[in-house]
C-alpha positions in Angstrom: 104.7 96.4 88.2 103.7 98.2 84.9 102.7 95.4 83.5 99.9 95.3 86.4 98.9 98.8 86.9 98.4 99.1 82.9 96.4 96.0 83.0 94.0 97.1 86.1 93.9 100.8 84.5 92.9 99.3 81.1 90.0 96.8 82.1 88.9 99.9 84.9 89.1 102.1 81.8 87.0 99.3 79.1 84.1 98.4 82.1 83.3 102.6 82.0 83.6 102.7 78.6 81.0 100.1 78.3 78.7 101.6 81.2 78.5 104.8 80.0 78.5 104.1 76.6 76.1 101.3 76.4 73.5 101.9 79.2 73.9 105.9 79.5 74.0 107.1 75.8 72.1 103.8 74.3 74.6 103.8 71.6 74.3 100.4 69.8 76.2 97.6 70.8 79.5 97.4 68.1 79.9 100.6 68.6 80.2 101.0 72.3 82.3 98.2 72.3 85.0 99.4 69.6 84.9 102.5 71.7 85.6 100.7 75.4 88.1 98.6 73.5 90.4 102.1 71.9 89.8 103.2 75.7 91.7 100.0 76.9 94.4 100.4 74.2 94.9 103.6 75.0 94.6 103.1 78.5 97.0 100.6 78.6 99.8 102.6 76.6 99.3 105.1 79.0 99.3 103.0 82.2 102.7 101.4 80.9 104.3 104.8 81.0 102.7 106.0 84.2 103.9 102.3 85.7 107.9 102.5 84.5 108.1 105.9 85.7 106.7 104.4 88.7 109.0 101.8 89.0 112.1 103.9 87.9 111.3 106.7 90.6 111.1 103.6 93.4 114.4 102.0 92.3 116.3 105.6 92.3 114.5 106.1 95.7 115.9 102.5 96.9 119.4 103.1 95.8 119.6 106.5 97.8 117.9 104.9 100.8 120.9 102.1 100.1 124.0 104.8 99.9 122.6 106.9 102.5 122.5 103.4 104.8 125.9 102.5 103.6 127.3 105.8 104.5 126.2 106.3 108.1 128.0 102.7 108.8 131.2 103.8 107.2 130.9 106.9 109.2 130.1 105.1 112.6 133.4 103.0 112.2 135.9 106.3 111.4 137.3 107.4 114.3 136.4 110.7 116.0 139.6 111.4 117.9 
């Protein structure tokens, strides 16, 4: 999942690099593109991050769902009497 999300954040980032750089400003061609292209590096590093925090946060999330399920069965099967 990081792996995607940093991928999809990083082209997203490189295509409006390259729009606002190239057709907006009129900036010359090598250097909008060695600007879209630290974008997507930087993008990407940053999308990484973003996407195992992600990923982290879900599987904590999971596991308490998991316990919490687990522990209403064990208390179902105690008696109350």
């Amino acid at each position: 999942m990081p792996h995607r999300l940093a991928a999809s954040l990083a082209l997203l980032s490189f295509a409006a690099c390259l729009y606002v750089g190239g057709v907006q400003a009129g900036n010359p061609f090598g250097t909008t593109v060695q600007r879209a292209l630290l974008a997507m590096a930087g993008t990407y590093v940053i999308g990484l991050i973003v996407g195992a925090m992600g990923q982290k946060m879900i599987e904590e999330n999971v596991k308490s769902a998991e316990k919490k399920l687990l522990d209403s069965r064990t208390d179902a099967r105690t008696p109350d009497r």
